[in-house]
LODREN-896821 format. One line per 2 residues: number of its first residue (from 1); their letters; for each residue z, y, x of C-alpha. Coordinates in pm, 1 decimal. Layout:
N
NUM> A> Z/Y/X ~ ...
***
This chain:
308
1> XX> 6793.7/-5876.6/-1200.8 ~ 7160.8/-5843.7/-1173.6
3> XX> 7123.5/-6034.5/-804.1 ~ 6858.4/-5818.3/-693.5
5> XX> 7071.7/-5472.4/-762.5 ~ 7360.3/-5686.1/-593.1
7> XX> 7144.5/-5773.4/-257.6 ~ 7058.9/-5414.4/-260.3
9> XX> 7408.6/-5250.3/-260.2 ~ 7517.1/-5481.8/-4.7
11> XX> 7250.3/-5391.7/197.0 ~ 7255.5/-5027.0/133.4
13> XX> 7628.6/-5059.7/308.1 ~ 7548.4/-5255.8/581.5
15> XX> 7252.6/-4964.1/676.5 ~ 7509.2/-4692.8/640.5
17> XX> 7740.5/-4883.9/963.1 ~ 7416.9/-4991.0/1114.4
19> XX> 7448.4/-4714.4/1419.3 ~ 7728.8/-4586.7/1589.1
21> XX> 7614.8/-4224.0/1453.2 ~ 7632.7/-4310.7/1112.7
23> XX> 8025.5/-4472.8/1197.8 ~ 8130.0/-4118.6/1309.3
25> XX> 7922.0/-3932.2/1042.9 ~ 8111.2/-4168.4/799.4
27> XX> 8489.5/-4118.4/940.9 ~ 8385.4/-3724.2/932.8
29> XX> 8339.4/-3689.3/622.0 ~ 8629.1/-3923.3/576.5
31> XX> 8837.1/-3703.8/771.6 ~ 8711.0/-3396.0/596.1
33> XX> 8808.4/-3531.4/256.9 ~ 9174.3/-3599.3/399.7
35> XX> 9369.6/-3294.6/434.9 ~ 9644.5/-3417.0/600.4
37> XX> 9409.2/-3611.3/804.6 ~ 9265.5/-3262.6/907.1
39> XX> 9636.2/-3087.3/979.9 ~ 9742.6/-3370.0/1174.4
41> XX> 9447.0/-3388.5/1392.0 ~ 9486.8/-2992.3/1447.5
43> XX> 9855.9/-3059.8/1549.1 ~ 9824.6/-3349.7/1755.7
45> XX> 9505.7/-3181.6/1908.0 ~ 9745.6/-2880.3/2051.4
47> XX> 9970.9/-3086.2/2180.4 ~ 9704.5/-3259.4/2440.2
49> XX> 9565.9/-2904.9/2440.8 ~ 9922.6/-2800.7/2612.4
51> XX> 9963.1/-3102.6/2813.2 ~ 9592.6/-3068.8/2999.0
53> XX> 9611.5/-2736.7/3083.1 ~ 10003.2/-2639.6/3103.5
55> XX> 9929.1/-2481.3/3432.6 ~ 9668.5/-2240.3/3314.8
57> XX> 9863.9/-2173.9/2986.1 ~ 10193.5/-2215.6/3060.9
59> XX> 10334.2/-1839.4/3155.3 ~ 10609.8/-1978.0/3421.4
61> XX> 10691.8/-2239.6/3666.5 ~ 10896.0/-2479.1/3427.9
63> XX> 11146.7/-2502.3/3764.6 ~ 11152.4/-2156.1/3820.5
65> XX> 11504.2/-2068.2/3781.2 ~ 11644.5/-1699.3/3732.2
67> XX> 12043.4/-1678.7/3603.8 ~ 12017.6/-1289.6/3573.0
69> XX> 11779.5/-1394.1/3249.6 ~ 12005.5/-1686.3/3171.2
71> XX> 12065.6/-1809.3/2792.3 ~ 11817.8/-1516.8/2675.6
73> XX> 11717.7/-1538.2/2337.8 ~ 11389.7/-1512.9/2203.0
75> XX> 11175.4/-1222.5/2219.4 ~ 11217.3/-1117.1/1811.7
77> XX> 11591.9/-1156.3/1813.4 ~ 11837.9/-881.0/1935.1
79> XX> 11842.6/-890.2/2331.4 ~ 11527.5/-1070.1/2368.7
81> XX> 11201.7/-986.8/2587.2 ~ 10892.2/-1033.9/2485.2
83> XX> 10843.2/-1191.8/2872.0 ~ 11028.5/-1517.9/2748.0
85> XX> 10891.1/-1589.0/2420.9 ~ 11107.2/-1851.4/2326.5
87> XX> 11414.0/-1721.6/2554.3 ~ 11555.7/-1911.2/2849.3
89> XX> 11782.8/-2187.2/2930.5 ~ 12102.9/-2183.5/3041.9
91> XX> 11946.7/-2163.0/3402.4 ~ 11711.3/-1896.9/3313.2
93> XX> 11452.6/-2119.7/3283.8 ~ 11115.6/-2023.3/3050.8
95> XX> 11112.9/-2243.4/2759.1 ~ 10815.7/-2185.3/2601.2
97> XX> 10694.6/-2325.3/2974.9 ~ 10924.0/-2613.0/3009.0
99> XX> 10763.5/-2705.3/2647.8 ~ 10453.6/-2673.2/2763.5
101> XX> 10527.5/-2929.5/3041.8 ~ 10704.4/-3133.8/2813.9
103> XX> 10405.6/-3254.0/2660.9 ~ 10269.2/-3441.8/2932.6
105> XX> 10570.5/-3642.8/2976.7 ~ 10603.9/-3736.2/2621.9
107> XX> 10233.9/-3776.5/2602.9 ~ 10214.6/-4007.5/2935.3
109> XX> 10522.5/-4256.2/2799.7 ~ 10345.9/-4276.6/2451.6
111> XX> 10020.0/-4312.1/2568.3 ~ 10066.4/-4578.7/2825.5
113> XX> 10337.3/-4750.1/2689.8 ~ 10134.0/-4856.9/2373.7
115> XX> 9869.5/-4921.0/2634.7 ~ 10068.7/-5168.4/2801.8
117> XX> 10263.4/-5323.0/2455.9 ~ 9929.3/-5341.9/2286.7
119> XX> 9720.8/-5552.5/2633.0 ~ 10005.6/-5740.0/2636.8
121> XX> 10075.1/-5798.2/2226.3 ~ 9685.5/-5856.3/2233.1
123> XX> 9670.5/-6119.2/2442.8 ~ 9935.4/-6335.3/2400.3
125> XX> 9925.9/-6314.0/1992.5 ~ 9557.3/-6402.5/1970.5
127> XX> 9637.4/-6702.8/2213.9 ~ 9921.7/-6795.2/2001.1
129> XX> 9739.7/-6737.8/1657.6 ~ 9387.4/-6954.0/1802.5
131> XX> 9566.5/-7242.6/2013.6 ~ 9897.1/-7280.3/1751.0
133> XX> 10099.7/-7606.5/1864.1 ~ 10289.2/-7555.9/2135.4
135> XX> 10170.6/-7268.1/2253.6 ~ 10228.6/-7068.2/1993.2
137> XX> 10583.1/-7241.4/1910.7 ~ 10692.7/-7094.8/2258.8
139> XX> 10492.9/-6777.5/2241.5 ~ 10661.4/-6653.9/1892.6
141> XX> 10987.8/-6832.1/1975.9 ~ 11017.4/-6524.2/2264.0
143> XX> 10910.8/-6302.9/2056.8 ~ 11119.5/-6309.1/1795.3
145> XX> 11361.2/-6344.7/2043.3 ~ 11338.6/-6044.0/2180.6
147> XX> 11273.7/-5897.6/1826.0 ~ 11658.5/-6028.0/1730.4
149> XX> 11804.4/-5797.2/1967.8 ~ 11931.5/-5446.6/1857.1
151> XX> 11593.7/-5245.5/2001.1 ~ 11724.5/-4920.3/2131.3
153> XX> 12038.3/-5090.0/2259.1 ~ 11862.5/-5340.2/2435.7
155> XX> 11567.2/-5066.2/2609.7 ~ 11927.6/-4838.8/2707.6
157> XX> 12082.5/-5091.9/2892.7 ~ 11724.6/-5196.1/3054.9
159> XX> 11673.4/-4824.1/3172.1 ~ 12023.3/-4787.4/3293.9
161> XX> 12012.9/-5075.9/3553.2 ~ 11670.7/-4960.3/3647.0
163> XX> 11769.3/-4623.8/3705.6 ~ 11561.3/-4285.9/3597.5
165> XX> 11184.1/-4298.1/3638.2 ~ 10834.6/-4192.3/3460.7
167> XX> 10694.7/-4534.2/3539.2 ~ 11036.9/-4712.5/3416.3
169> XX> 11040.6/-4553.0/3102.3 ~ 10664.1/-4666.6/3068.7
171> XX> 10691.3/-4997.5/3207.8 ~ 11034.9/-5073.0/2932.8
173> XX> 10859.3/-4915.7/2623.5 ~ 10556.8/-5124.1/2720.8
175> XX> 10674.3/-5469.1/2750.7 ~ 10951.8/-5427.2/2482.9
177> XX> 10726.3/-5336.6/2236.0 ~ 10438.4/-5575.6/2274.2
179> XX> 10641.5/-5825.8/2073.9 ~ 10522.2/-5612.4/1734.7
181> XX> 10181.0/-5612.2/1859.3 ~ 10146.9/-6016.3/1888.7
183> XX> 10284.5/-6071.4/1579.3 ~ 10025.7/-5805.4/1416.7
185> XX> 9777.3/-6002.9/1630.8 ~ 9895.4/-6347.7/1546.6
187> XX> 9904.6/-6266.3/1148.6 ~ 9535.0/-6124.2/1192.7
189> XX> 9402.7/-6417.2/1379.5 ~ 9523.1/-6669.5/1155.0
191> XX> 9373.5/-6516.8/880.3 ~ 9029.6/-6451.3/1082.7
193> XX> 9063.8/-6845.6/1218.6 ~ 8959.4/-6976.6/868.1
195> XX> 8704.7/-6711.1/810.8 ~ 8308.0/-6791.0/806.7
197> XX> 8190.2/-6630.4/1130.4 ~ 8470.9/-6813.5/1326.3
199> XX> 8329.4/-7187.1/1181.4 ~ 7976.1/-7068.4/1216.9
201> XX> 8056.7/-6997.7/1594.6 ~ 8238.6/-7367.3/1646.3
203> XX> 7991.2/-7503.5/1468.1 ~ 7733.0/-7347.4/1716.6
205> XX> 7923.1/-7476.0/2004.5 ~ 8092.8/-7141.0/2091.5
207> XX> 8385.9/-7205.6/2366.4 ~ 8718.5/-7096.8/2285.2
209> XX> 8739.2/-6756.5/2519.7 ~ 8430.1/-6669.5/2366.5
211> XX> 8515.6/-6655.8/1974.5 ~ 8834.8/-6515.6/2071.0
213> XX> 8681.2/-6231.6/2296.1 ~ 8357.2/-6216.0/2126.8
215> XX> 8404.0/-6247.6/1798.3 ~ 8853.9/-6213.6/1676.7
217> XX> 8922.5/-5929.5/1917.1 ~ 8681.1/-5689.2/1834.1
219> XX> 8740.1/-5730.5/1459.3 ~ 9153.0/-5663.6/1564.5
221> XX> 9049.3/-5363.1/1686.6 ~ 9096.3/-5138.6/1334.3
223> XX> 9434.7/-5283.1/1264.0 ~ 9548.2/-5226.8/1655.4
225> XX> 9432.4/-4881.2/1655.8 ~ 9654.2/-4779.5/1354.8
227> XX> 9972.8/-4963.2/1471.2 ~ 9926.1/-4813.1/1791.7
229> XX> 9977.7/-4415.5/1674.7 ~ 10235.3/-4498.5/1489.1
231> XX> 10414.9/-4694.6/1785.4 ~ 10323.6/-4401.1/2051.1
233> XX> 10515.6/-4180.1/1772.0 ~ 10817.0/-4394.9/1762.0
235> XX> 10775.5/-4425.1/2174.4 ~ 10837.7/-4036.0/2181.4
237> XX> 11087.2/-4056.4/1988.2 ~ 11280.5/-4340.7/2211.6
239> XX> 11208.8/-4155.8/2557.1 ~ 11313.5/-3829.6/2402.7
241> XX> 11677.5/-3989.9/2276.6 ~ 11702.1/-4192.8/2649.1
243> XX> 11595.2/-3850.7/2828.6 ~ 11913.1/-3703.5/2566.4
245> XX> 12169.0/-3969.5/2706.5 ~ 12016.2/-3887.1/3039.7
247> XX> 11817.3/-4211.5/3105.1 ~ 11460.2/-4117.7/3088.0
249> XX> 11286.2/-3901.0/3383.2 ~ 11488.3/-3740.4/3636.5
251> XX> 11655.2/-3356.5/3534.5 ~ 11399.7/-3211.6/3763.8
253> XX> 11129.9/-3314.6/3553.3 ~ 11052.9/-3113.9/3244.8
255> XX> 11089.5/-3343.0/2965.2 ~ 11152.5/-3263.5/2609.2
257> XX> 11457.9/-3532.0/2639.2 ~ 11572.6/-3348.7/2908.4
259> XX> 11610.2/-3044.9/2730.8 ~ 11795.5/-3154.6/2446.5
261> XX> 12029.4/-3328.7/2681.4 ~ 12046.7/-2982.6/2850.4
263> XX> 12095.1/-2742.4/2520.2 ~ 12370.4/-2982.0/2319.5
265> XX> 12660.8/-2796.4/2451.8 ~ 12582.4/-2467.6/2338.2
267> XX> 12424.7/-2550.3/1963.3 ~ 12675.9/-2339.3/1850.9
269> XX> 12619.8/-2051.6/2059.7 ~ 12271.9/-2036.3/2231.6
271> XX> 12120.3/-2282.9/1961.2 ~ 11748.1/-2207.3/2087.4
273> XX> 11796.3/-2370.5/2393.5 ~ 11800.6/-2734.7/2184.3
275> XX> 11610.9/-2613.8/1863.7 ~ 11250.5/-2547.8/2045.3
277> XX> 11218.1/-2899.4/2238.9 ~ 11350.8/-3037.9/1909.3
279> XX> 11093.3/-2861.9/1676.6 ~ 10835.2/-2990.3/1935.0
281> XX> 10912.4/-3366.4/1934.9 ~ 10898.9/-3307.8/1548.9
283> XX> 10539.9/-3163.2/1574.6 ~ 10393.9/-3430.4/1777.4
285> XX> 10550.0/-3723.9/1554.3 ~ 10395.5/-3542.1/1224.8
287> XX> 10063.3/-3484.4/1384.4 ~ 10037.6/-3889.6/1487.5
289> XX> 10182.8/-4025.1/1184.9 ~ 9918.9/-3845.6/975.1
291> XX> 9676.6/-3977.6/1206.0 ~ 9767.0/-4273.2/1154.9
293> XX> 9779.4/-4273.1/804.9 ~ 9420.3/-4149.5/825.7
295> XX> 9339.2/-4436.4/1078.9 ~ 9460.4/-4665.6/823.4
297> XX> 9244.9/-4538.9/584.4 ~ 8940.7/-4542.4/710.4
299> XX> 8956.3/-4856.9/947.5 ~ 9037.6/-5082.3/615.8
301> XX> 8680.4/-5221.5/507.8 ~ 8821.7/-5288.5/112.7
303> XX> 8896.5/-4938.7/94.8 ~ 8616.1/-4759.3/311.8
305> XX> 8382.8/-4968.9/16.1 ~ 8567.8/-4831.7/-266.3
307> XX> 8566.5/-4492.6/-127.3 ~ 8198.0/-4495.5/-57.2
***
């Protein structure tokens, strides 16, 4: 009797992930039940918000410069105007604008950086993980490596022989990072090598591309996803402190980096100018790191069966 009631529960949650609407019915209520999960989806959901449609929303050209309106401060403070929200630069540039903008820069690195570090982290940690030998002796020996050397040190000097650039900044976050991504993938695939559905599939005469493709990768997928919002975080961190040392985009280009590089002399006297872009890098960090706690949550099986 007790096996019967035991077949039945385990069937009862296999029907519940049967279809892909009952997945996203599932991580809705999930979400739902997770405040934070809620406020960070909110936040991070302005932020792309901003960054798609800065040009309908933004109220000035971020490069539009006027020095009569020059270190203005914003509009609820004495000497502000209601026209510049946030106040100007020391240019006379609309912050509240150059914010705006902002987003898409720090949004672009972050997005396809952990694009790039995750393909790459993906790839070459499942090879290592499956093959082992030799090919995973030299795979991990770079990685850890490049994993030795002092991180942010080691992407400044990289961007400073390469010189300022969008796709730089990608193309250095990318590869420098995909050396946490194949060791995430390595771990995972060891553990998933010794697993049933791997020696049913060698047993069945399954090649080795196709157990790794068809049948480790997609179950990486979960564990990926969460590591990844909490490395595009930490990515907009990293471009924001090279834009502050002035190695990220070039000054033309409205960049949240940029701005704090831009607003450190006067903290003590126009302190707006480097509190707003500051505020915002702190917004989109919070919003993906709650995300990503949520992610966590409800991409672990052990847990989404206790929770049910």
């Amino acid at each position: 009797m007790a096996t019967k009631e035991t077949t039945v529960t385990a069937d009862s949650l296999l029907d519940v992930e049967r279809t892909f609407k009952d997945r996203v019915a599932y991580m809705g209520r999930f979400l739902w039940r997770d405040r934070s999960g809620v406020i960070g989806l909110i936040m991070f959901v302005t932020v792309v918000f901003a960054a798609v449609f800065a040009p309908l929303i933004a109220p000035y050209d971020p490069l539009e410069q006027n020095l009569r309106d020059a270190k203005m401060p914003p509009a609820w403070s004495e000497g502000g105007d209601w026209d510049h929200v946030l106040g100007t630069d020391n240019l006379g540039r609309d912050l509240l604008s150059r914010i705006i903008y902002g987003a898409r820069v720090s949004l672009t690195v972050g997005f396809f950086g952990v694009l790039i570090a995750g393909t790459l982290g993906l790839v070459f940690g499942a090879l290592a993980g499956y093959l082992g030998g030799r090919v995973d002796a030299v795979i991990m020996g770079t990685v850890n490596l490049v994993l030795a050397l002092p991180y942010l040190l080691f992407v400044v000097v990289i961007a400073a022989i390469l010189g300022r650039s969008l796709i730089n900044v990608i193309l250095i976050f990318g590869i420098t990072d995909s050396p946490i991504f194949a060791r995430v993938t390595r771990g995972e695939v060891l553990r998933m090598k010794e697993s049933g559905f791997v020696e049913s599939a060698v047993s069945a005469g399954a090649g080795t591309g196709r157990i790794i493709f068809d049948h480790i990768i997609p179950n990486l997928i979960g564990p990926l996803i969460t590591l990844a919002t909490f490395e595009m975080s930490a990515m907009i961190f990293y471009e924001a402190g090279l834009g502050f040392l002035g190695l990220s985009v070039p000054p033309s280009v409205p960049s949240w980096g940029n701005m704090l590089s831009a607003g450190r002399q006067y903290l003590t006297s126009y302190p707006w100018i480097a509190t707003w872009p500051g505020l915002a890098i702190m917004w989109t960090s919070l919003s993906m790191n709650l995300l990503g706690d949520w992610l966590r949550d409800v991409l672990d099986p052990r847990l989404r069966r206790a929770r049910r």
